[in-house]
ChimeraX commands (.cxc) that place a marker at each C-alpha (Angstrom):
marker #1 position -1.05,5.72,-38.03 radius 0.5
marker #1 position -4.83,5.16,-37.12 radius 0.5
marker #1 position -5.71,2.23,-36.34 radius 0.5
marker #1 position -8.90,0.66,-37.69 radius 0.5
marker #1 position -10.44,-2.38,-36.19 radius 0.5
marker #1 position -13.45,-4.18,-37.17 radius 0.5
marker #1 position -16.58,-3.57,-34.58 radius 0.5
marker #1 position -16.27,-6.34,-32.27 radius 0.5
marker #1 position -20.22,-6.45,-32.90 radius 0.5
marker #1 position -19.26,-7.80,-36.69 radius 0.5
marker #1 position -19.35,-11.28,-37.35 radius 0.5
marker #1 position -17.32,-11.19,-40.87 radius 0.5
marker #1 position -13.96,-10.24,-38.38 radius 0.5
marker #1 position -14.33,-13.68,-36.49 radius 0.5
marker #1 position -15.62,-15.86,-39.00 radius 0.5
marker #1 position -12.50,-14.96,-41.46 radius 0.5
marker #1 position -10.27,-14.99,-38.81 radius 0.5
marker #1 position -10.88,-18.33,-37.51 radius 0.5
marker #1 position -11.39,-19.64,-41.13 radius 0.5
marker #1 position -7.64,-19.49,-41.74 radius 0.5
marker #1 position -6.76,-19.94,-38.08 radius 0.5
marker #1 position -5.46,-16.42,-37.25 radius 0.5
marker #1 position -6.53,-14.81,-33.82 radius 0.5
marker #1 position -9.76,-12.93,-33.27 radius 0.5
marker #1 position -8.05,-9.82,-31.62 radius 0.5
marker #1 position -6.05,-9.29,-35.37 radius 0.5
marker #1 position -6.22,-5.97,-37.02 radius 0.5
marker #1 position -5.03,-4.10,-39.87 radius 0.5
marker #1 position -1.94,-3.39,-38.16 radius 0.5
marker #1 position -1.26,-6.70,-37.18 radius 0.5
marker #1 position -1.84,-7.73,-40.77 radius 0.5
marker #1 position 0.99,-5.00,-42.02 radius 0.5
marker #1 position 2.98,-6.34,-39.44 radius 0.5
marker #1 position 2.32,-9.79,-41.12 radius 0.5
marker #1 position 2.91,-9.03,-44.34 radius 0.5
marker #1 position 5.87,-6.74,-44.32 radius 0.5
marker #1 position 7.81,-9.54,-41.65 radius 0.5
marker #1 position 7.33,-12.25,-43.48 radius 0.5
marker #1 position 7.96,-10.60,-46.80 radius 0.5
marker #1 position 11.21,-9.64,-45.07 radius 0.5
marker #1 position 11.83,-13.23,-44.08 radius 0.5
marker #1 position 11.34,-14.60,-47.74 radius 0.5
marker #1 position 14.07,-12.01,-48.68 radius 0.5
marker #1 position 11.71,-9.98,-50.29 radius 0.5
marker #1 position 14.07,-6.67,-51.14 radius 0.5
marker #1 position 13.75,-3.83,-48.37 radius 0.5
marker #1 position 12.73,-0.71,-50.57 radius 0.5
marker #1 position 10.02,-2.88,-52.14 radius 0.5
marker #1 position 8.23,-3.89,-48.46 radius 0.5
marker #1 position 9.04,0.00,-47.64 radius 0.5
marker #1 position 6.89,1.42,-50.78 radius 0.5
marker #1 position 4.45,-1.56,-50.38 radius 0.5
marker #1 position 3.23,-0.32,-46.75 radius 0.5
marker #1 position 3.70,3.32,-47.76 radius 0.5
marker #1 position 6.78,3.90,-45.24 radius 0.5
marker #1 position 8.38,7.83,-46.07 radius 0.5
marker #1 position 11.58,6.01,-44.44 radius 0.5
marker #1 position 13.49,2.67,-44.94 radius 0.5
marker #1 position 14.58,2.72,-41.35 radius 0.5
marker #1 position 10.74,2.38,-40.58 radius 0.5
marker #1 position 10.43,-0.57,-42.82 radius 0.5
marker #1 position 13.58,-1.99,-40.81 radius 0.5
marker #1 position 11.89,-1.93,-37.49 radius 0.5
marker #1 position 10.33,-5.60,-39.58 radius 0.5
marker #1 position 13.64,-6.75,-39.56 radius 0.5
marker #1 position 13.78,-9.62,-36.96 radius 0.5
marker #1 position 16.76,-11.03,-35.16 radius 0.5
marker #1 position 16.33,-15.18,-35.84 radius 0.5
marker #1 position 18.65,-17.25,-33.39 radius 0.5
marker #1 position 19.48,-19.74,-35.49 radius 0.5
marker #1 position 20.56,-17.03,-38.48 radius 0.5
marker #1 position 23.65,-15.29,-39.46 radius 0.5
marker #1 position 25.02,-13.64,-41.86 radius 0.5
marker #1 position 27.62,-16.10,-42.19 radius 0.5
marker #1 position 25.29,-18.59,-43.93 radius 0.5
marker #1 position 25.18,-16.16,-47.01 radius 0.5
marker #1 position 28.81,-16.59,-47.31 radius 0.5
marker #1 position 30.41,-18.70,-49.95 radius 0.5
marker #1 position 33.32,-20.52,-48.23 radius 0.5
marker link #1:1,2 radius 0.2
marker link #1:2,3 radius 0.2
marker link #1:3,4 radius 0.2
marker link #1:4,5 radius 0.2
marker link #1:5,6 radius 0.2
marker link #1:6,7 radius 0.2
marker link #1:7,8 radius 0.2
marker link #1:8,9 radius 0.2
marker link #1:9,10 radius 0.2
marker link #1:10,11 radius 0.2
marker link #1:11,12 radius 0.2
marker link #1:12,13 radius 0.2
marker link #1:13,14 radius 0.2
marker link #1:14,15 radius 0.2
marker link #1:15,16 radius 0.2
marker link #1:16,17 radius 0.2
marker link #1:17,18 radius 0.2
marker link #1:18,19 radius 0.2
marker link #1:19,20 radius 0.2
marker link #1:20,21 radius 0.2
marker link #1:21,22 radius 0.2
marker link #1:22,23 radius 0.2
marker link #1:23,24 radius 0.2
marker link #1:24,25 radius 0.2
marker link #1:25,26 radius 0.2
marker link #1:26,27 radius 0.2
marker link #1:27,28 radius 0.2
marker link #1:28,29 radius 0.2
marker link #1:29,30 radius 0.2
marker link #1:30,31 radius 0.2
marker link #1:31,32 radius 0.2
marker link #1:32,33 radius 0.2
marker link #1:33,34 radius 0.2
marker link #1:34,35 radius 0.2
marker link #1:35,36 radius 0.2
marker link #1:36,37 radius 0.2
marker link #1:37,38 radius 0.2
marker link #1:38,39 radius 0.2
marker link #1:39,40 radius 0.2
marker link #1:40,41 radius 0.2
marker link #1:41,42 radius 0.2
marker link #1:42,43 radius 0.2
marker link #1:43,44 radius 0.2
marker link #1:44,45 radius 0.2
marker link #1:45,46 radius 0.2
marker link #1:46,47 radius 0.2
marker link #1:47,48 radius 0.2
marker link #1:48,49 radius 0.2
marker link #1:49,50 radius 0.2
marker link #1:50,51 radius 0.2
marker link #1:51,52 radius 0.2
marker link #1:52,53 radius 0.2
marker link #1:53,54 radius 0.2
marker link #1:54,55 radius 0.2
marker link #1:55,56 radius 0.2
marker link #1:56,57 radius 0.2
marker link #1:57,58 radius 0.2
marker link #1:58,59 radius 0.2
marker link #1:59,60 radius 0.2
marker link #1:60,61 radius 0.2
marker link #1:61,62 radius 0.2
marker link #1:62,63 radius 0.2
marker link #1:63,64 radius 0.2
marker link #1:64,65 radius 0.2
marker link #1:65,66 radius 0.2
marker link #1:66,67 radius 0.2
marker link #1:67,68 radius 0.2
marker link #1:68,69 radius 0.2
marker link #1:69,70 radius 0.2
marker link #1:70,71 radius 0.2
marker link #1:71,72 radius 0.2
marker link #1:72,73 radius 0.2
marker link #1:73,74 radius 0.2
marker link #1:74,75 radius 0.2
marker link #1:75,76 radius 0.2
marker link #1:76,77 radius 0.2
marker link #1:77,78 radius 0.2
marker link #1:78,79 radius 0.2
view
């Protein structure tokens, strides 16, 4: 995937940025990234993040799929 970045020279990439209080350096990558892990996170269902970002495969969409510390899959149990 090609990765498109606003000119550094544009104004409209830092002023957004720091209106929300994400980093300068973001992109749209960083952005998919973003979107598709925290989507994940809110248990947003796989197949819909994978034809959100366009994946051809779910096991690319599962590369989003994050290893938290403090989670198991214990807690989804009903005992």
């Amino acid at each position: 995937m090609t990765q498109h970045k606003l000119p550094p020279e544009n104004p409209a990439r830092f002023s957004a940025a720091a209106r929300v209080g994400l980093p300068e350096a973001l992109s749209p990558h960083w952005l998919r990234h973003a979107h598709a892990s925290h989507a994940l996170d809110n248990q947003a269902p796989i197949h819909l993040v994978k034809e959100t970002l366009g994946h051809a495969s779910i096991a690319t969409t599962g590369k989003y799929l994050h290893v938290r510390p403090n989670n198991s899959s214990a807690l989804a149990l009903k005992v």
